[in-house]
C-alpha positions as CSV (number, residue, x, y, z in Angstrom):
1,X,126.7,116.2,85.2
2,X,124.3,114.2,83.9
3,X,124.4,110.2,83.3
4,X,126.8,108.5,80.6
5,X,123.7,106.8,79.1
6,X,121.7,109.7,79.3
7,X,124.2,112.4,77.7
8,X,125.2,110.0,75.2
9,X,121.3,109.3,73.9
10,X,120.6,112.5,74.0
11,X,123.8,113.7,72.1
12,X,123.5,111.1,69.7
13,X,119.2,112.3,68.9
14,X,120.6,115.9,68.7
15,X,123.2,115.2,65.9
16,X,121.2,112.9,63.9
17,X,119.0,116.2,63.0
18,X,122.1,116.9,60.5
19,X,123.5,120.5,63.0
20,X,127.3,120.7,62.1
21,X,127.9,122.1,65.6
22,X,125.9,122.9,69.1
23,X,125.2,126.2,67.8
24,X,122.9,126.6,64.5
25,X,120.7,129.1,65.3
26,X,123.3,131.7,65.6
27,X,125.7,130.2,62.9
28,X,124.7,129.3,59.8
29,X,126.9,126.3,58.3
30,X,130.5,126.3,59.5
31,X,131.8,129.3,62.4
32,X,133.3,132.4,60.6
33,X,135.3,135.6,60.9
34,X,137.5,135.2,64.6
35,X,137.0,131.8,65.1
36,X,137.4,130.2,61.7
37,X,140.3,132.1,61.5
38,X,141.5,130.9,64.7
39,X,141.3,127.2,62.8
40,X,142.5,128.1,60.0
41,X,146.2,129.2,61.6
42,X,146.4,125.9,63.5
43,X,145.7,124.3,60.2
44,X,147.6,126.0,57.5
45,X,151.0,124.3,58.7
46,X,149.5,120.6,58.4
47,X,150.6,117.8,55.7
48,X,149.3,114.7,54.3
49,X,151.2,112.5,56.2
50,X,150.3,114.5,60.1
51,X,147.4,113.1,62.0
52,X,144.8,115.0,63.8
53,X,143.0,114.0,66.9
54,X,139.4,116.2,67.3
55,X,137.5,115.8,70.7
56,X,133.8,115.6,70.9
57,X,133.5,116.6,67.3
58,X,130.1,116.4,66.8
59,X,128.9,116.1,63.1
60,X,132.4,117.5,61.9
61,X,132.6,121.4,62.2
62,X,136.2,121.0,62.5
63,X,137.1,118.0,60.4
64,X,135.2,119.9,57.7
65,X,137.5,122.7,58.2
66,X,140.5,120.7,57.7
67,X,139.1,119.3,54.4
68,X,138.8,123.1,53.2
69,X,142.2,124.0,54.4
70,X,144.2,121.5,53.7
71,X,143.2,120.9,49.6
72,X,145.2,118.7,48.0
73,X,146.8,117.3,51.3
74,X,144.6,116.0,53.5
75,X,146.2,114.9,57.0
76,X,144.8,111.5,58.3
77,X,141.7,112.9,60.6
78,X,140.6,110.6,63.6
79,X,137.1,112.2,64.7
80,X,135.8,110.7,68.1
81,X,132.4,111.6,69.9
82,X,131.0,110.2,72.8
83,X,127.6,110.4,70.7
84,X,126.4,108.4,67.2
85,X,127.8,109.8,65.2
86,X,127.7,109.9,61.2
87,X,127.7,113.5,59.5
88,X,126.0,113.2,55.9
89,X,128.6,116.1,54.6
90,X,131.2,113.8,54.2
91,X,129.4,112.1,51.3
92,X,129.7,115.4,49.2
93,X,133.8,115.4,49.8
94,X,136.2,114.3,47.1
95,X,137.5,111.3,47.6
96,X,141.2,112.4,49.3
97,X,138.6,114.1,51.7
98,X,136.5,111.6,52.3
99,X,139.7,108.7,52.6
100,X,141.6,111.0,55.2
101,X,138.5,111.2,57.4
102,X,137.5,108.4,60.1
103,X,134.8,108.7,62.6
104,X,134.5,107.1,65.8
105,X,131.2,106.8,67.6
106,X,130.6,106.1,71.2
107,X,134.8,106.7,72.1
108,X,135.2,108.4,75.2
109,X,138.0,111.3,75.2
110,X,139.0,109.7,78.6
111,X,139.9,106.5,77.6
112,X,141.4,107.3,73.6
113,X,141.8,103.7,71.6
114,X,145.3,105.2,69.7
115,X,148.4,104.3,70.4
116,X,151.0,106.4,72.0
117,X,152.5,109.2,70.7
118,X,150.0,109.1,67.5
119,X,149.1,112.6,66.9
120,X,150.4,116.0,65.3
121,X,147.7,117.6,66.3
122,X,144.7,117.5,68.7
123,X,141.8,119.9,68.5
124,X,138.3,120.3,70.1
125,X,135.6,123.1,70.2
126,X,133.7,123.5,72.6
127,X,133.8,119.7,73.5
128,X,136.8,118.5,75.3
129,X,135.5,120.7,78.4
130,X,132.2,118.3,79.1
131,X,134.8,115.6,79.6
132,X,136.3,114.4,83.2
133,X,139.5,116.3,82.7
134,X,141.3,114.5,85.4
135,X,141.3,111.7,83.0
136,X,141.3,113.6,80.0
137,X,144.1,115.4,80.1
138,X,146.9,112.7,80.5
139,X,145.2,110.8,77.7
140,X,145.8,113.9,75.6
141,X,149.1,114.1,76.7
142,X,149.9,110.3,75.7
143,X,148.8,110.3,72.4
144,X,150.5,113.8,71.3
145,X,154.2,112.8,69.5
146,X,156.8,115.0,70.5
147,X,156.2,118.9,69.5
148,X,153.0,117.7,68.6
149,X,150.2,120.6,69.1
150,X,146.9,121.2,70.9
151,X,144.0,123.9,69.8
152,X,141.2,124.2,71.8
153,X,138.1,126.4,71.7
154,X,136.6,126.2,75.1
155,X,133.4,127.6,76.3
156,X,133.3,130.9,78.3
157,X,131.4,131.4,82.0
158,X,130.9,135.2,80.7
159,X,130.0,134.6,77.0
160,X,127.4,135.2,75.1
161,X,126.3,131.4,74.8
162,X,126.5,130.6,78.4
163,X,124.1,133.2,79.2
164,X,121.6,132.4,76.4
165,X,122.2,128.6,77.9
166,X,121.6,129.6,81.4
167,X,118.1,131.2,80.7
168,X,117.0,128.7,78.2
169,X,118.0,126.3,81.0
170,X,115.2,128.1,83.2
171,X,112.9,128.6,80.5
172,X,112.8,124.7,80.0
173,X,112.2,123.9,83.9
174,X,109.4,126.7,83.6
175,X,108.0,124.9,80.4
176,X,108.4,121.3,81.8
177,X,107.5,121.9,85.1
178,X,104.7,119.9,87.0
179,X,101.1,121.7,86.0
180,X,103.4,124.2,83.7
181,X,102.1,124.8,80.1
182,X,103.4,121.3,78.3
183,X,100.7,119.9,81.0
184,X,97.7,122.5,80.4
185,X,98.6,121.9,76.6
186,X,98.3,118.1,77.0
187,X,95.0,118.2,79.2
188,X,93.0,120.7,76.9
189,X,94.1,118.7,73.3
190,X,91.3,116.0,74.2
191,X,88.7,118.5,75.2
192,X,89.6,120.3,71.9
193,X,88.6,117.2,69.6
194,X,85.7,116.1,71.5
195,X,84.4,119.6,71.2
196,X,84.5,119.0,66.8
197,X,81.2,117.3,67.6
198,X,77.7,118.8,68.8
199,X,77.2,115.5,71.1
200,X,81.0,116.1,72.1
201,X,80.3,120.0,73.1
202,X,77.4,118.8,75.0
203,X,78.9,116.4,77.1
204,X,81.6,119.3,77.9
205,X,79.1,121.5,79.3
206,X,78.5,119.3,82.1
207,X,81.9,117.5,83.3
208,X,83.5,120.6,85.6
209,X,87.2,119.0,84.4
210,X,87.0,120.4,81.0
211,X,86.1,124.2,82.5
212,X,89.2,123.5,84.8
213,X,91.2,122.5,81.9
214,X,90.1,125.3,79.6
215,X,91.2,127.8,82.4
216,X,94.3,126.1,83.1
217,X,95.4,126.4,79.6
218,X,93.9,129.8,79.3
219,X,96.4,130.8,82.2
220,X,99.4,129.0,80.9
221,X,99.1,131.0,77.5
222,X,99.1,134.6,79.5
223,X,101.5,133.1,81.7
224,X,103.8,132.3,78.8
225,X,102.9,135.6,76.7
226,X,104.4,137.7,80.1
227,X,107.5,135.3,80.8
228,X,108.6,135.9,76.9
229,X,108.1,139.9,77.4
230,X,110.1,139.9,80.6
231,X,112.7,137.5,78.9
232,X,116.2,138.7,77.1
233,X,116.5,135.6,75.2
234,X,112.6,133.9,74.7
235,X,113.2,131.9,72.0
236,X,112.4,128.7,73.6
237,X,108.5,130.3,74.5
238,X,107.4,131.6,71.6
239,X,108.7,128.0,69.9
240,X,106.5,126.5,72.5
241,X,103.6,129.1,71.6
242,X,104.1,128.1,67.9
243,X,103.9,124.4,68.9
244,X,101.1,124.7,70.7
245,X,98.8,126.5,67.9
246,X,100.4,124.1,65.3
247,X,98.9,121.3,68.1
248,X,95.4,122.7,68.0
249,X,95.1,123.8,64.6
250,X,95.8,120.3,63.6
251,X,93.0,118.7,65.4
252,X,91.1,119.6,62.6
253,X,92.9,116.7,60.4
254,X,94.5,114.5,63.1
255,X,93.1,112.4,66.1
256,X,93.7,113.9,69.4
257,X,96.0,110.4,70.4
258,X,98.3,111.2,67.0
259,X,98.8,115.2,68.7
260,X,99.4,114.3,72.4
261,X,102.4,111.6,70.6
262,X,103.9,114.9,68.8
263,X,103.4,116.4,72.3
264,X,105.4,113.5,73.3
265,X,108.0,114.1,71.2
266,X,107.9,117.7,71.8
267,X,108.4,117.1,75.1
268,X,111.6,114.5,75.1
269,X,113.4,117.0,72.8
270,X,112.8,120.0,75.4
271,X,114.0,117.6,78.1
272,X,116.8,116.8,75.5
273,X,117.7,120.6,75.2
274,X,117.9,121.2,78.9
275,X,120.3,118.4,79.3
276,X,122.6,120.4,76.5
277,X,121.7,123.8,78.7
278,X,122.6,122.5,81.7
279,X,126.1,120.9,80.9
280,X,127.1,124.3,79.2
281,X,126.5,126.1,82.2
282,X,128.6,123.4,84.1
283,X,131.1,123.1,82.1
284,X,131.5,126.7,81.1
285,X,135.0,127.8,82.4
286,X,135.9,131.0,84.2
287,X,139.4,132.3,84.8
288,X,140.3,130.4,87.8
289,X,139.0,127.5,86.0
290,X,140.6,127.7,82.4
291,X,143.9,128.4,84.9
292,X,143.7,125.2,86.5
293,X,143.1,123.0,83.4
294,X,146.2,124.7,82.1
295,X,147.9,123.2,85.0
296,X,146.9,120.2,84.4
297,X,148.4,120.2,80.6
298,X,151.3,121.4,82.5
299,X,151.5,118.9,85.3
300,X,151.2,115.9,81.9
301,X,154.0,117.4,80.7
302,X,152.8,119.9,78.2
303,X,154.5,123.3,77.3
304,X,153.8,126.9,75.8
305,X,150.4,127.1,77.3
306,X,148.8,130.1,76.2
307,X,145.2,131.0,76.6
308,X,143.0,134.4,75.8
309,X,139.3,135.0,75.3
310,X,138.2,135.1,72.1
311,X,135.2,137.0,70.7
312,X,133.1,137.1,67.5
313,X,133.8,139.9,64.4
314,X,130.8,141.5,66.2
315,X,132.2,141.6,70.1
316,X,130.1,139.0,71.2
317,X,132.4,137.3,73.9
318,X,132.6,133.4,72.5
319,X,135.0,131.7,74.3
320,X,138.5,130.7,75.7
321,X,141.3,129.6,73.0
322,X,143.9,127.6,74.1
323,X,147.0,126.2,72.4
324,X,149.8,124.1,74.1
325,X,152.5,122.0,73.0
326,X,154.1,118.4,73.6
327,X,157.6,118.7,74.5
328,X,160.2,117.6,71.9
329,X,161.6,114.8,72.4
């Protein structure tokens, strides 16, 4: 898995675009239908004075939930994230909302600052999975109280968003690659501007780079037009297509330096992307593997393990639930 430092900066640039969870493109604002109703029974039994305990929350999917089920009696919420965090929703909550809530950036699920025996409840979707579970899971374990509850939505090897992951995952080695089309796209922008000018154009005819260039980028675009036909899931080419034209058409206002920085910036947020790609195809869990983390709950001492796949209202296979128990005291 990639570097603590690395994930964490990368995490942290990814939620401070506003996303409530890892997933906006296919769900608008909060999950719905199967798996918000999956949240809703975990929550519908919880009181004002319970606490809850979600892992790897992100900008607040699920502590956002809990503020819509729970009206009126808001259980204390501790939300910790590996990642800076600091969701802007919160500021729209009413103030029982807002008072019960209480994020923590930069707390690692392996090593959880509560006392023992804290929680009523701990919950985490699609997060607790990208931690070291090893480590993870007796943590959980400690800070449960007795007959306290876990909920977890867990990603699936199968689903529907490990494969998109897995070919956006080679569609960003493909874009990023040595001499692949983020290069050609930087090498032709300063050919582009020079060529605004007749004295530029002139000195373009007779420097052989700019030809090579030009036919680089030339190749890149047909190379990228062919790899988005044969793709399932090109999303991540025709945004780059769309990036590139918005590059070019805006020599006509901008210098070629202030382009190749957005190029820049383009780039790191690609290289950003694949870093999410790649850990949700790592950390994606098949059977056998969903089996053995339920023997670790079971080896810390927890109890009524039960897990199932879980799909959306459409079919589309979305993950692993799973929902355990402390045992009572």
């Amino acid at each position: 898995m990639s570097n603590l430092h690395g994930r964490q900066a990368a995490w942290s640039r990814y939620w401070r675009h506003g996303a409530l969870h890892s997933l906006p493109d296919d769900f608008d604002g909060n999950y719905a239908g199967t798996i918000r109703a999956f949240w809703l029974r975990q929550f519908q039994t919880l009181a004002s004075d319970q606490r809850v305990l979600d892992i790897g929350t992100g900008n607040g999917a699920l502590p956002q939930l809990v503020c819509q089920a729970c009206t009126g009696a808001t259980p204390h919420v501790d939300a910790i994230d590996l990642a800076e965090i600091s969701p802007d929703w919160i500021a729209s909550q009413p103030g029982a909302c807002r008072d019960s809530l209480h994020f923590h950036s930069g707390v690692s699920a392996e090593a959880l600052p509560f006392p023992d025996r804290s929680f009523d409840l701990a919950t985490s979707q699609y997060g607790i999975e990208y931690c070291d579970a090893a480590r993870t899971v007796p943590e959980l374990a400690r800070v449960l109280k007795p007959g306290g509850r876990v909920a977890l939505l867990l990603h699936h090897h199968d689903s529907r968003l490990a494969e998109v992951a897995r070919e956006e995952l080679r569609l960003a080695d493909w874009l990023l690659q040595e001499g692949g089309f983020l290069d050609c796209l930087e090498a032709i922008i300063p050919r582009v501007a020079q060529a605004a000018s007749a004295e530029g154009r002139e000195r373009l005819r007779a420097d052989p780079s700019a030809n090579r260039a030009r036919e680089d980028f030339n190749r890149a675009m047909q190379a990228l037009a062919t790899a988005a036909a044969a793709s399932p899931f090109p999303d991540l080419l025709e945004e780059a297509r769309a990036f590139s034209a918005q590059a070019l058409n805006a020599l006509q206002g901008e210098s070629a330096a202030d382009i190749l920085s957005r190029c820049h910036e383009y780039r790191e947020s690609l290289q950003d992307a694949r870093l999410r790609y790649a850990e949700l195809c790592e950390c994606a869990m098949d059977e056998a593997t969903v089996a053995s983390f339920a023997r670790r709950l079971a080896d810390s001492g927890l109890v009524a393990i039960r897990y199932a796949p879980i799909s959306h209202d459409n079919g589309m296979l979305m993950g692993w639930t799973l929902v355990a128990s402390a045992a009572e005291a």
